[in-house]
ROLUMRO-294622 format. One record per residue (C-alpha): residue number from 1; residue in one letter; chain; x, y, z. Coordinates in steps of 0.1 Angstrom, whole numbers, plus 5000, padded with zeros to 4 digits. Layout:
N
nr->NUM | rest->A | kette->A | xx->X | yy->Y | zz->Z
...
// end
This chain:
247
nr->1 | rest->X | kette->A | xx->8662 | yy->4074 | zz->1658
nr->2 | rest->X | kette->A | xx->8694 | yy->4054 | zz->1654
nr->3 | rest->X | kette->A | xx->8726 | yy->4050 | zz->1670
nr->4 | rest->X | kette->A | xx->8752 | yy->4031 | zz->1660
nr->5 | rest->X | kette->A | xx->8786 | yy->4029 | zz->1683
nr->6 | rest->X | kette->A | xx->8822 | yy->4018 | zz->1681
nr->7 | rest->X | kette->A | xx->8839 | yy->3997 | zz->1706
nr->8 | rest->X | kette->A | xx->8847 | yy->4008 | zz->1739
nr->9 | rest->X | kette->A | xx->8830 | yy->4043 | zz->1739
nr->10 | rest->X | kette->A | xx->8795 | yy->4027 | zz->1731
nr->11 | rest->X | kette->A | xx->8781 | yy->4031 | zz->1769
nr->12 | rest->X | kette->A | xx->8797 | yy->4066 | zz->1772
nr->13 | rest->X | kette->A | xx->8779 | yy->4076 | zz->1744
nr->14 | rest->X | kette->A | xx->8747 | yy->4062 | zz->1754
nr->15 | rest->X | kette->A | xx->8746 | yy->4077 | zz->1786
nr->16 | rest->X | kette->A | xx->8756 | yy->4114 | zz->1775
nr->17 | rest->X | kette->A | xx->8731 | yy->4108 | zz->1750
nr->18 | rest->X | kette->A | xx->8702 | yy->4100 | zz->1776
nr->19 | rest->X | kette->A | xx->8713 | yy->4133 | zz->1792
nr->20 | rest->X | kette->A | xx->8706 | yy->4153 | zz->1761
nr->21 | rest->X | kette->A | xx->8673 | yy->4139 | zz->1754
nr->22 | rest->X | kette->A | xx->8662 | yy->4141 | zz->1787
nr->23 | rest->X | kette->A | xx->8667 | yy->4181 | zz->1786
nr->24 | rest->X | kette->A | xx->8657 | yy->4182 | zz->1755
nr->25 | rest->X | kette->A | xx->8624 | yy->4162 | zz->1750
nr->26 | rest->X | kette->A | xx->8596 | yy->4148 | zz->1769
nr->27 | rest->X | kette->A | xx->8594 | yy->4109 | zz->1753
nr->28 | rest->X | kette->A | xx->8611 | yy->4084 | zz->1770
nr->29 | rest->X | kette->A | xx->8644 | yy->4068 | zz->1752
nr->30 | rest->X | kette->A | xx->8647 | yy->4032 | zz->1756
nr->31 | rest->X | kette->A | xx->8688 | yy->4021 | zz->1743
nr->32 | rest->X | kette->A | xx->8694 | yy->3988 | zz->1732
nr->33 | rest->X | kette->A | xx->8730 | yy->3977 | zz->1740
nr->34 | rest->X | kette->A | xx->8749 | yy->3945 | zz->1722
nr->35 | rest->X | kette->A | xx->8777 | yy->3938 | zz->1745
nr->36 | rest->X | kette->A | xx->8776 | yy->3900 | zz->1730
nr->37 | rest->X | kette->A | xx->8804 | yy->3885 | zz->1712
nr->38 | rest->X | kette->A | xx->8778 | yy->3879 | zz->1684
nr->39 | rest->X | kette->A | xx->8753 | yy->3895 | zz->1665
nr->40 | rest->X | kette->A | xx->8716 | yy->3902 | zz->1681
nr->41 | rest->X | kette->A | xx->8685 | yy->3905 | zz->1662
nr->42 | rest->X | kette->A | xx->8664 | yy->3923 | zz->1693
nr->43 | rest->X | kette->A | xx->8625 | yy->3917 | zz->1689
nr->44 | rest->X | kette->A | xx->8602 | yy->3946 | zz->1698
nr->45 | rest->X | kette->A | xx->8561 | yy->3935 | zz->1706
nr->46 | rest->X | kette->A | xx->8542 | yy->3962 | zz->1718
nr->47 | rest->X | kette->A | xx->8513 | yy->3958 | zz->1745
nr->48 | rest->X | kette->A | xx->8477 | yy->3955 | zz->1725
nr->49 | rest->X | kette->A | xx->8468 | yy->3991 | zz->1715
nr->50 | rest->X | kette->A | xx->8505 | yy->4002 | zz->1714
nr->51 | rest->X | kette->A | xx->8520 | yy->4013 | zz->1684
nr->52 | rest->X | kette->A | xx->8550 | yy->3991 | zz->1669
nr->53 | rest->X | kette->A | xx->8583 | yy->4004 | zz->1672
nr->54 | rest->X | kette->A | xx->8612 | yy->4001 | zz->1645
nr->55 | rest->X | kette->A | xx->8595 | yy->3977 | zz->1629
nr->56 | rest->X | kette->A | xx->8597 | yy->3955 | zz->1656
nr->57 | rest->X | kette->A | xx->8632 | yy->3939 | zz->1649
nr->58 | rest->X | kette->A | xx->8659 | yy->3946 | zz->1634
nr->59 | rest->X | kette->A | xx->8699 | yy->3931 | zz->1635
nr->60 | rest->X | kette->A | xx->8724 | yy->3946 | zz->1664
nr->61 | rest->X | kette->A | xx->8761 | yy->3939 | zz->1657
nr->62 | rest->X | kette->A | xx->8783 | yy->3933 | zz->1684
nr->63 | rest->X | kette->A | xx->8793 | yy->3967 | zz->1705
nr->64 | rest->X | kette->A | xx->8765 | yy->3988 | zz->1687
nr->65 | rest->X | kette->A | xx->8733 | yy->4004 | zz->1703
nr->66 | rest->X | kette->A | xx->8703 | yy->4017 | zz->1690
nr->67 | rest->X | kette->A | xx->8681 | yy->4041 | zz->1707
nr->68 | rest->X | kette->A | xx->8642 | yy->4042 | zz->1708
nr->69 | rest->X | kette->A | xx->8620 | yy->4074 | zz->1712
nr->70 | rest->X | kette->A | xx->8592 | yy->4059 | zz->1729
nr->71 | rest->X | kette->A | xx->8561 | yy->4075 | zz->1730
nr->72 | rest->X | kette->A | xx->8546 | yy->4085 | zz->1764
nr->73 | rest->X | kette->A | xx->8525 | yy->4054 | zz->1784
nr->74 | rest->X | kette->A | xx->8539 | yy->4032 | zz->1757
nr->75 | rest->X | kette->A | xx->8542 | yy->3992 | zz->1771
nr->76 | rest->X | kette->A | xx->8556 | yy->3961 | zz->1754
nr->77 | rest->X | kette->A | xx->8586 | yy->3938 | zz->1758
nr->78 | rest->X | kette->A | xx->8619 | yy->3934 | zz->1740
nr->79 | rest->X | kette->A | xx->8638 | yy->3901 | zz->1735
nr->80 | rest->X | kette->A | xx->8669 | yy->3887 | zz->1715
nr->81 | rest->X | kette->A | xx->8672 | yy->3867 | zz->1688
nr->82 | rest->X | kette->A | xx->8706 | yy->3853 | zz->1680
nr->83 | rest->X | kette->A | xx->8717 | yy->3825 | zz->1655
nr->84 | rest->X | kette->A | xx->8696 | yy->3842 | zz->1630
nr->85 | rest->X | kette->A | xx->8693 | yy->3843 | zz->1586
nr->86 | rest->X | kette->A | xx->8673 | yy->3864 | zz->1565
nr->87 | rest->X | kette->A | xx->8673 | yy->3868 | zz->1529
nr->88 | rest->X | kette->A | xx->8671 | yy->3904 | zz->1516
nr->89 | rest->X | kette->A | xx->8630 | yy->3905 | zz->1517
nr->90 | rest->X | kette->A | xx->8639 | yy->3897 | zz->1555
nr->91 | rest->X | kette->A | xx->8622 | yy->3862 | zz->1555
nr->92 | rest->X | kette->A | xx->8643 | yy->3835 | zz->1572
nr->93 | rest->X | kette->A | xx->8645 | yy->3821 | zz->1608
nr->94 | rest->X | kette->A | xx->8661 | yy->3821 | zz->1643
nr->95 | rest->X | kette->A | xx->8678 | yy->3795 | zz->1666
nr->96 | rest->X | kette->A | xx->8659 | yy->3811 | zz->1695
nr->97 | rest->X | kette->A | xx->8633 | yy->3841 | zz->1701
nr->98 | rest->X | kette->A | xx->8619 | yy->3832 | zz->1665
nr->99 | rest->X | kette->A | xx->8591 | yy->3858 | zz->1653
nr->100 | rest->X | kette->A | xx->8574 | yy->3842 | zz->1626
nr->101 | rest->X | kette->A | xx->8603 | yy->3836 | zz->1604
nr->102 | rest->X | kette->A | xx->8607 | yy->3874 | zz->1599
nr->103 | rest->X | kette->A | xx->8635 | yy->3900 | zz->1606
nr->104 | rest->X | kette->A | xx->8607 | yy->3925 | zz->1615
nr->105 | rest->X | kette->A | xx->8582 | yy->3911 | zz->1641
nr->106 | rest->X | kette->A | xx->8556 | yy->3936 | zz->1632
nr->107 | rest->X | kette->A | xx->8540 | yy->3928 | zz->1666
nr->108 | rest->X | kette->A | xx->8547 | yy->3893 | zz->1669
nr->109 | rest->X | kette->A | xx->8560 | yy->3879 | zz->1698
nr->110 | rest->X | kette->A | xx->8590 | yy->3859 | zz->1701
nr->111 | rest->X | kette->A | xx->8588 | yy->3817 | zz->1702
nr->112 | rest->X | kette->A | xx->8594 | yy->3806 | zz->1740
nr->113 | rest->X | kette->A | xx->8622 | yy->3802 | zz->1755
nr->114 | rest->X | kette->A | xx->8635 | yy->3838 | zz->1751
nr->115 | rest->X | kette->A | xx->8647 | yy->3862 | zz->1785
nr->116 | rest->X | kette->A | xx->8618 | yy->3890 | zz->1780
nr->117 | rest->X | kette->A | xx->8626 | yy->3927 | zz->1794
nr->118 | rest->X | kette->A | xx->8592 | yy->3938 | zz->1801
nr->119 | rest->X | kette->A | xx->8588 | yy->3980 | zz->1805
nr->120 | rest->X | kette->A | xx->8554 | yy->3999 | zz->1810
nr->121 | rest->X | kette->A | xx->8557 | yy->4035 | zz->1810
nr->122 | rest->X | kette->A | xx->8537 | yy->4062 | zz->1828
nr->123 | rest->X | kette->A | xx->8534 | yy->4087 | zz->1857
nr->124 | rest->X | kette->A | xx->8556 | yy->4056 | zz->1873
nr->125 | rest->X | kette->A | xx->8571 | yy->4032 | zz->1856
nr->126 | rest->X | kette->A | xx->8572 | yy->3994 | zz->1856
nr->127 | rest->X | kette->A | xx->8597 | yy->3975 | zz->1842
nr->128 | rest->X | kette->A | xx->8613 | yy->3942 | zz->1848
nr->129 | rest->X | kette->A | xx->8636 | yy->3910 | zz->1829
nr->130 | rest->X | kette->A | xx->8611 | yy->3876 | zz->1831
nr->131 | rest->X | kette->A | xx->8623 | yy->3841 | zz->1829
nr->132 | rest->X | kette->A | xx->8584 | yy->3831 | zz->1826
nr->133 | rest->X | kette->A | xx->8590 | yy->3826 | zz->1791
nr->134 | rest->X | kette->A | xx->8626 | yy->3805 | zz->1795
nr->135 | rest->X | kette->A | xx->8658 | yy->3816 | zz->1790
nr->136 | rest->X | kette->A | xx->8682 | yy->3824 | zz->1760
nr->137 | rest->X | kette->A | xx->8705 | yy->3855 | zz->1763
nr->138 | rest->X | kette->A | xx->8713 | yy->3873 | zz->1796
nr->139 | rest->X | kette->A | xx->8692 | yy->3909 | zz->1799
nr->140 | rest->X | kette->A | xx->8696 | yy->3937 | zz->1818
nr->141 | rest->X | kette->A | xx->8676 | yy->3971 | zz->1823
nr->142 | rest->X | kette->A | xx->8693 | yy->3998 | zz->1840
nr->143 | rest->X | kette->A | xx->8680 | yy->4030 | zz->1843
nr->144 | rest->X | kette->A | xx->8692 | yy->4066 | zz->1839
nr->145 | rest->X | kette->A | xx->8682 | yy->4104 | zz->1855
nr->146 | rest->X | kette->A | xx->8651 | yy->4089 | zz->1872
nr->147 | rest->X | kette->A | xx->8633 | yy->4096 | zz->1904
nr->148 | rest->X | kette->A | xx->8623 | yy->4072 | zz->1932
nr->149 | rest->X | kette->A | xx->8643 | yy->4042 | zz->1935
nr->150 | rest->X | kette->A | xx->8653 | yy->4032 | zz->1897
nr->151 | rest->X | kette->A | xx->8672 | yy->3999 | zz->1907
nr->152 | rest->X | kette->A | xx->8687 | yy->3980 | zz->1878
nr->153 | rest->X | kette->A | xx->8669 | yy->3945 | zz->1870
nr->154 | rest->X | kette->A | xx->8679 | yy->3916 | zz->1851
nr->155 | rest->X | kette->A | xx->8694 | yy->3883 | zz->1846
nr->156 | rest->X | kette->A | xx->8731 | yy->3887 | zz->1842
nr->157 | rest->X | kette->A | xx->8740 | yy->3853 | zz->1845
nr->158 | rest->X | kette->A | xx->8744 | yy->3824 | zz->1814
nr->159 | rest->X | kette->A | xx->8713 | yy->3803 | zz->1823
nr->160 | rest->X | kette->A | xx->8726 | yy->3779 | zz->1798
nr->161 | rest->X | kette->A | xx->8756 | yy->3764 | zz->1810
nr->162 | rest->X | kette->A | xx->8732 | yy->3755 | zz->1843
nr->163 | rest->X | kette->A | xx->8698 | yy->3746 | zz->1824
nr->164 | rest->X | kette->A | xx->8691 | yy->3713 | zz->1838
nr->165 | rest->X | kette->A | xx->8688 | yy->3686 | zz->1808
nr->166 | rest->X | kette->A | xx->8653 | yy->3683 | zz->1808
nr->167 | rest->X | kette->A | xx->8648 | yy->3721 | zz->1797
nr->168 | rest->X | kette->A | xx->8678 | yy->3725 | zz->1774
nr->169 | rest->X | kette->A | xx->8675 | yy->3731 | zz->1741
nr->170 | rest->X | kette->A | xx->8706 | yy->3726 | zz->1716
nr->171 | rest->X | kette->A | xx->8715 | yy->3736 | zz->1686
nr->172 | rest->X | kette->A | xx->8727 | yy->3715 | zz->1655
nr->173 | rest->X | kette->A | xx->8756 | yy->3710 | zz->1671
nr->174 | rest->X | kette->A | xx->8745 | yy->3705 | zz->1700
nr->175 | rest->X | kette->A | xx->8753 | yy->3735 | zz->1719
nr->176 | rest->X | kette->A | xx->8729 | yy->3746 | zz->1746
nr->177 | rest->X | kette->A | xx->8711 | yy->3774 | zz->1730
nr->178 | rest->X | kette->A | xx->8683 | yy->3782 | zz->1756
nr->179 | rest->X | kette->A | xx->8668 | yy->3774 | zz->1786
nr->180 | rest->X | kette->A | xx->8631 | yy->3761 | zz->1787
nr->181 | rest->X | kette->A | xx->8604 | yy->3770 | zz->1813
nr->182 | rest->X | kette->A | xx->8587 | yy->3742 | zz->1834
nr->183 | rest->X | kette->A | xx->8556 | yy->3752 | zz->1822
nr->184 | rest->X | kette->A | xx->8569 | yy->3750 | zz->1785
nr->185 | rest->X | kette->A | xx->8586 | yy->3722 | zz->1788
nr->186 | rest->X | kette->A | xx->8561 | yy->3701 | zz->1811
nr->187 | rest->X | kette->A | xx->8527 | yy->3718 | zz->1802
nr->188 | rest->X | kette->A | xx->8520 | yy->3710 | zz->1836
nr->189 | rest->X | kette->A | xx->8490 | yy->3736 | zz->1859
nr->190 | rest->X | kette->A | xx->8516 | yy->3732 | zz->1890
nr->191 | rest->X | kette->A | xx->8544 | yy->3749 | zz->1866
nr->192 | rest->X | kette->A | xx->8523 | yy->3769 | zz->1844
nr->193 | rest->X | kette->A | xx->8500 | yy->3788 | zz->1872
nr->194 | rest->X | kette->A | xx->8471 | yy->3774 | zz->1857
nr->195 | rest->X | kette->A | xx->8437 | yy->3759 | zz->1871
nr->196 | rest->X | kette->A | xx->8437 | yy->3752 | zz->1907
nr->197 | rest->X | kette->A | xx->8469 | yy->3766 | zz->1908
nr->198 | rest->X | kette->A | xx->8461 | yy->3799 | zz->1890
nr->199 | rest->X | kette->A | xx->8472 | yy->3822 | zz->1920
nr->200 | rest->X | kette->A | xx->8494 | yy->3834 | zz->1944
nr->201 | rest->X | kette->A | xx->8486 | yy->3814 | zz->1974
nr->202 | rest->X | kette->A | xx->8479 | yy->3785 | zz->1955
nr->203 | rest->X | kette->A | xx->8512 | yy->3787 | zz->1934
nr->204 | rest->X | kette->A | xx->8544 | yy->3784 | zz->1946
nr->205 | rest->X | kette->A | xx->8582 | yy->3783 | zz->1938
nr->206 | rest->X | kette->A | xx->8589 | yy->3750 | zz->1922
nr->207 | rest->X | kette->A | xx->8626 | yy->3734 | zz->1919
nr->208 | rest->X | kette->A | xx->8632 | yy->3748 | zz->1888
nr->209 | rest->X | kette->A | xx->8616 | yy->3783 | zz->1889
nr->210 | rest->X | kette->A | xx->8645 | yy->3782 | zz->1924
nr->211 | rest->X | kette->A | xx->8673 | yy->3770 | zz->1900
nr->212 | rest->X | kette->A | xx->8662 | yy->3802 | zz->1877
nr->213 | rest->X | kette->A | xx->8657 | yy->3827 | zz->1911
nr->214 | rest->X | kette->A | xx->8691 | yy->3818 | zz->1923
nr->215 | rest->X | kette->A | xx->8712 | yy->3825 | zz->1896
nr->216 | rest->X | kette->A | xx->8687 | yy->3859 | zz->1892
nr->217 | rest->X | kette->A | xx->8676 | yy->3871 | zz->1920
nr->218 | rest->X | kette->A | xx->8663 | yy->3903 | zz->1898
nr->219 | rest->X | kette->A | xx->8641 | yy->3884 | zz->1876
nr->220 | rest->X | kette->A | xx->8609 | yy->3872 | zz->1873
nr->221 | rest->X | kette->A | xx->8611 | yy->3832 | zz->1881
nr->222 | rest->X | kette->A | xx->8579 | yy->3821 | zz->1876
nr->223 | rest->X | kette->A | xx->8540 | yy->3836 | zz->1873
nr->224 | rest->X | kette->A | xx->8538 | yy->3854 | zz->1905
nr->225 | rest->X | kette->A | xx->8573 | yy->3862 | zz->1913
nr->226 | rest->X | kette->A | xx->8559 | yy->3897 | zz->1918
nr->227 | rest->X | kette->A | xx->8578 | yy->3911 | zz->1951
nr->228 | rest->X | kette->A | xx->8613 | yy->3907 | zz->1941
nr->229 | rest->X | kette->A | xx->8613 | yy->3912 | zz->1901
nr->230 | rest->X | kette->A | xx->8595 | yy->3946 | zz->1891
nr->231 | rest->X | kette->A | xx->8618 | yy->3980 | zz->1897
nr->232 | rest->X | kette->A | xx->8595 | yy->4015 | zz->1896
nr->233 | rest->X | kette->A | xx->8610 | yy->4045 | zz->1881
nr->234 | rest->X | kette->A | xx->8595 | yy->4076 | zz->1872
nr->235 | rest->X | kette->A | xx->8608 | yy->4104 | zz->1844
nr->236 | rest->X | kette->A | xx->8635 | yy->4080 | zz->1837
nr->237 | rest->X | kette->A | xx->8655 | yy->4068 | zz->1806
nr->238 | rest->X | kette->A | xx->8661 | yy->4032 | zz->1803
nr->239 | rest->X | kette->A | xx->8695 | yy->4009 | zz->1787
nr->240 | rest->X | kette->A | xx->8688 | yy->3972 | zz->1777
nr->241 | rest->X | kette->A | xx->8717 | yy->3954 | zz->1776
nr->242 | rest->X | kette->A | xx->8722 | yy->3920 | zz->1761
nr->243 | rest->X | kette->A | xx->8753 | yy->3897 | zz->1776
nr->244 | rest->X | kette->A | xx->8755 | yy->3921 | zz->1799
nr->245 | rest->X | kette->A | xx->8783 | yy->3898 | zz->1816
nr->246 | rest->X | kette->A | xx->8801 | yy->3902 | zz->1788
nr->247 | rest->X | kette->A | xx->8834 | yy->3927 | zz->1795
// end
């Protein structure tokens, strides 16, 4: 199911829509909002076992939404792409979030860095924005007509205008474009989570997973960044906004 919205009424409209649904069916409705000044191509990869949804990419105009019936105990993550060309078989590339040179990902995840939102349905519901995987476009989930606590999470703020140099990546002209992870950039155990530092006690907040933390304290930072990044809902209805910053 697909909606597509004008300026200005968009989150109106996807609200009163997630109260319609909500009487009206049992799946879950995930909305995908554009409130960037560009276009977004959103990427869609589905937990193993879980079936693909639209394709698993598609392109998102500035000010327009599209709305997901998701079937129950469904699980996957959804990223942006931006800086994207396809030709009309859909083959081409991104500047970041890159799924195998393809508009639809057809369960392919993005290329790292790219801001993941993270969602696993079921009698409760799990959800969170991750940084794990670097930074490109600001995220944010906010939930609708749940019960339990349903706080929003997210990174709302442009990671790239405070990626320090080691982790930037830039485009052609030499705009920062995304925001590396330590562990992408550096390969390093200590950043990555990885051998003798492969768990909680053992790893820590580094200097850059803290640069990432303080600018969002409502996403996941690094590997075990567990207590303060995942929100719980149950029954609820969830809107993914990208550039949510964006007025």
């Amino acid at each position: 199911m697909e909606v597509t919205m004008r300026p200005l009424l968009a989150v109106l409209l996807v609200i009163s829509f997630f109260a319609y649904i909500t009487v009206e069916v049992s799946a879950t409705t995930i909305a995908l909002y554009n409130k960037c000044l560009h276009p977004v191509w959103p990427g869609i990869q589905p937990s193993a076992g879980k079936p693909i949804l639209a394709r698993g990419g598609f392109r998102l105009n500035p000010k327009q939404a599209y709305s997901l019936r998701v079937p129950t105990g469904w699980s996957g993550r959804i990223w942006g792409r931006h800086e994207c060309s396809f030709d009309s078989s859909g083959k081409g590339r991104c500047a970041t979030g890159d799924c195998g040179g393809s508009l639809y990902c057809n369960g392919l995840g993005g290329t790292p860095p790219a801001t993941l939102a993270e969602i696993t349905l079921g009698e409760q519901d799990f959800y969170d924005v991750s940084l794990v995987d670097g930074y490109n476009l600001a995220i944010a989930i906010n939930p609708f007509r749940g019960k339990g606590r349903c706080t929003p999470a997210g990174c709302v703020s442009d990671l790239n205008r405070m990626c320090p140099v080691g982790l930037q990546v830039r485009s052609h002209d030499n705009q920062v474009v995304a925001c590396k992870s330590a562990c992408f950039a550096f390969n390093s155990p200590r950043y990555c989570c990885t051998g003798s530092f492969g768990n909680p006690q053992t790893c820590k907040p580094t200097a850059y997973s803290k640069i990432f933390k303080t600018a969002c304290p409502r996403a996941y930072s690094y590997a075990y960044d567990d207590p303060t990044s995942i929100a719980t809902c149950s029954g609820g209805n969830y809107l993914v906004t990208f550039c949510p910053h964006h007025s």
